[in-house]
BALOBA-1460 file (C-alpha; in Angstrom, 3 decimals):
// residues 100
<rec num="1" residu="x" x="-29.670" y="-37.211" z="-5.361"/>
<rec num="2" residu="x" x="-26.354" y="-38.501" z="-6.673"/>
<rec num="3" residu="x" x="-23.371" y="-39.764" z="-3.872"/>
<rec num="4" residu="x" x="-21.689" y="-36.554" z="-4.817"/>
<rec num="5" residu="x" x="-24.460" y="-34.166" z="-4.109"/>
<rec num="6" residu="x" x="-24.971" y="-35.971" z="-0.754"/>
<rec num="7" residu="x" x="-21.113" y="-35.158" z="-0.490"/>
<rec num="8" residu="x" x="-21.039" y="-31.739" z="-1.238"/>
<rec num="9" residu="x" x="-24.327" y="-31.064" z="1.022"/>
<rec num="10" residu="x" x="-22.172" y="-32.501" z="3.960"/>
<rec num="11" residu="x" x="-19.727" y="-30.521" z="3.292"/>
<rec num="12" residu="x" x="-21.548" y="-27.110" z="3.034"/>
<rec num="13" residu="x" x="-23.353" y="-27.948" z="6.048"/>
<rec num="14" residu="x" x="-20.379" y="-28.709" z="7.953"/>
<rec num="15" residu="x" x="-18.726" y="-25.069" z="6.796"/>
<rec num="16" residu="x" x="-21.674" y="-23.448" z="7.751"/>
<rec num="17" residu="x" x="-21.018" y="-24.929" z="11.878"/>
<rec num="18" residu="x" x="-17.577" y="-24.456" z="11.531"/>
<rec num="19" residu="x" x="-17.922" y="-20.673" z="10.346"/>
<rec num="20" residu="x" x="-21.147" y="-20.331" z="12.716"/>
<rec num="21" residu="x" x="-19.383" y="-21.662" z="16.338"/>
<rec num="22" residu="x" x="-16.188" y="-18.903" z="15.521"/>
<rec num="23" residu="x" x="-18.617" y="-16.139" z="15.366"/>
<rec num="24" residu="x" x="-20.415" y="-17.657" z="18.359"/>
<rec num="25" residu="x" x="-16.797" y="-17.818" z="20.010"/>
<rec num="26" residu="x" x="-15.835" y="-14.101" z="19.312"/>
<rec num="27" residu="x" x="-18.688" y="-12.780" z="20.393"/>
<rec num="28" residu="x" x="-18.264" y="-11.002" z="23.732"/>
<rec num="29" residu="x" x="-20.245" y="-9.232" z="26.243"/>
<rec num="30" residu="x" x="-19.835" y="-5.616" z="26.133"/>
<rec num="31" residu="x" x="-19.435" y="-3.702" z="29.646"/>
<rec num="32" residu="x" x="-20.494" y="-0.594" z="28.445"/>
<rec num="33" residu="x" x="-23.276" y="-1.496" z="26.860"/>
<rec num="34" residu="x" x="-24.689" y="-3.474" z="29.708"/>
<rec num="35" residu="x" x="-23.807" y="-0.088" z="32.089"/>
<rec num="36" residu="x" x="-25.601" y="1.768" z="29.501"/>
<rec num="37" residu="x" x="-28.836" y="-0.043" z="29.152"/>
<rec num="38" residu="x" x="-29.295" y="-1.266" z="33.336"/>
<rec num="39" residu="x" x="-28.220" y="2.892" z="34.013"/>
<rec num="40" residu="x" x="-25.359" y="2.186" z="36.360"/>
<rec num="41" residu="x" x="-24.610" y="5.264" z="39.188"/>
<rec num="42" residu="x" x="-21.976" y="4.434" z="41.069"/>
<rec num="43" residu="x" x="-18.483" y="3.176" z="40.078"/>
<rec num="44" residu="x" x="-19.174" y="0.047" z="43.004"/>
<rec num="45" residu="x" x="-22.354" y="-0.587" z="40.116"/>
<rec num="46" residu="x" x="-19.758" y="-0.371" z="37.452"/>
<rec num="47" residu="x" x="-17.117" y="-2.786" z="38.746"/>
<rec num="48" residu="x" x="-19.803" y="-5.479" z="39.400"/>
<rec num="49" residu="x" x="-20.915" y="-4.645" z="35.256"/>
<rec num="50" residu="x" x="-17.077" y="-5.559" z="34.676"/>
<rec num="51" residu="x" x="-16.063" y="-8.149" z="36.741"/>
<rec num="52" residu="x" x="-19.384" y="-10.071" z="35.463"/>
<rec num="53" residu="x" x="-17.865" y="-9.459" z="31.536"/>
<rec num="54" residu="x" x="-14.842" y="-10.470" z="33.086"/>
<rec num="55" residu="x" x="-15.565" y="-14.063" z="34.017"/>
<rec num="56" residu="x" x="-18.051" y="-14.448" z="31.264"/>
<rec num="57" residu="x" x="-15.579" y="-13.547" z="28.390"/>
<rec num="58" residu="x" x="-13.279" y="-16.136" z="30.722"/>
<rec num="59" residu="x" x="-15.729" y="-18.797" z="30.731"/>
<rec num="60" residu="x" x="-16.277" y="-19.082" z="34.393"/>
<rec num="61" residu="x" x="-20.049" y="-17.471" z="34.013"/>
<rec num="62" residu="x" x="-22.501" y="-18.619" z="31.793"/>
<rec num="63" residu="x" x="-23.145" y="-16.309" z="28.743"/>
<rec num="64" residu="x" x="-26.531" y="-17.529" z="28.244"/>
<rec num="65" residu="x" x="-27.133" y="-16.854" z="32.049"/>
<rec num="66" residu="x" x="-25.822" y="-13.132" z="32.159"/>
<rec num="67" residu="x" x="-27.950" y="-12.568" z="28.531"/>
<rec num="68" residu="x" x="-31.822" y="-13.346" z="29.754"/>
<rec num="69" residu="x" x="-31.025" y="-11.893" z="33.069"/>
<rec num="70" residu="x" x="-30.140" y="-8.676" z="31.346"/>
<rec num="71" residu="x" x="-32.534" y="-8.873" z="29.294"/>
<rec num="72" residu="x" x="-35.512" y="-9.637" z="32.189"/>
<rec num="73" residu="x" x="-33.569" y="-6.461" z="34.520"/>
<rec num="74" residu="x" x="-33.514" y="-4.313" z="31.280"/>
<rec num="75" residu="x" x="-37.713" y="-4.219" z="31.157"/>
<rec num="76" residu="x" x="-37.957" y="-3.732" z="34.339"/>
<rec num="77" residu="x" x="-39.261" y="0.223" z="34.486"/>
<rec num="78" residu="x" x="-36.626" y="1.024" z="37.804"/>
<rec num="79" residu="x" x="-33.997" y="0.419" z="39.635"/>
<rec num="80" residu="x" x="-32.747" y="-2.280" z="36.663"/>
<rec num="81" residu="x" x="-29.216" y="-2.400" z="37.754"/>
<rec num="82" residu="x" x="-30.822" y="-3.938" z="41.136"/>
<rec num="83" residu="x" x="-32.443" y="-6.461" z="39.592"/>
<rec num="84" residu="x" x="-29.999" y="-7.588" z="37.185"/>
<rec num="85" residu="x" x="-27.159" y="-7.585" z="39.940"/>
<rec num="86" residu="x" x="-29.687" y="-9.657" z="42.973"/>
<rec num="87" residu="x" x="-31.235" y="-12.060" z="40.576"/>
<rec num="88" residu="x" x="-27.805" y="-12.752" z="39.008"/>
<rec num="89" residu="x" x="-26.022" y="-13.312" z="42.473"/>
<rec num="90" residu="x" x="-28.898" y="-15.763" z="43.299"/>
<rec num="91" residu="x" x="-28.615" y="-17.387" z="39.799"/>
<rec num="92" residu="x" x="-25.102" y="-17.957" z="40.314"/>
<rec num="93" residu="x" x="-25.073" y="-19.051" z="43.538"/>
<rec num="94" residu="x" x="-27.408" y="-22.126" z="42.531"/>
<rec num="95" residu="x" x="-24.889" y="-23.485" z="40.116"/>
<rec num="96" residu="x" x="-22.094" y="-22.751" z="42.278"/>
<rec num="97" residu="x" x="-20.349" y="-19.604" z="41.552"/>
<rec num="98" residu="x" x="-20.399" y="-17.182" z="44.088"/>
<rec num="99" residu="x" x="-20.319" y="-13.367" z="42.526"/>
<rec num="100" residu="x" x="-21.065" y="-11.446" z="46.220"/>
């Protein structure tokens, strides 16, 4: 492989990470959908749904940490709003965020 093929490989690649991490960025979590899929009741389940989006979208809650715990409360057959809202309060509260 010639310098300038090396050159333009480097280049690609880093397009490709720059154009990859702003999708990554604008990605958000969506409220609804979350309230949708865990069957939210009452508007108390609702305003826990937001305020999570809230300070994930802000960066003060992991995204990655809100994602597989909606995904592990989303198979669960009932009551998945429950789980996704204790196991989440518990998960935050070991890294130091307090969401009660």
């Amino acid at each position: 492989m010639g310098r300038k093929s090396v050159v333009l490989a480097v280049v690609l690649l880093l397009l490709a990470v720059f154009v990859a991490s702003r999708a990554w960025a604008q990605t958000k979590l969506d409220a609804d959908v979350i309230k949708v899929a865990l069957h939210t009741a009452q508007p108390e389940e609702d305003g826990f749904v937001a305020r999570v989006v809230k300070m994930t979208n802000d960066g003060k809650l992991p995204a990655d940490l809100v994602e597989k715990t909606f995904i592990w409360a989303r198979a669960k057959p009932k009551h998945k709003f429950q789980y996704f809202k204790r196991a989440l309060i518990i998960q935050a509260a070991d890294i130091g965020i307090s969401l009660s």
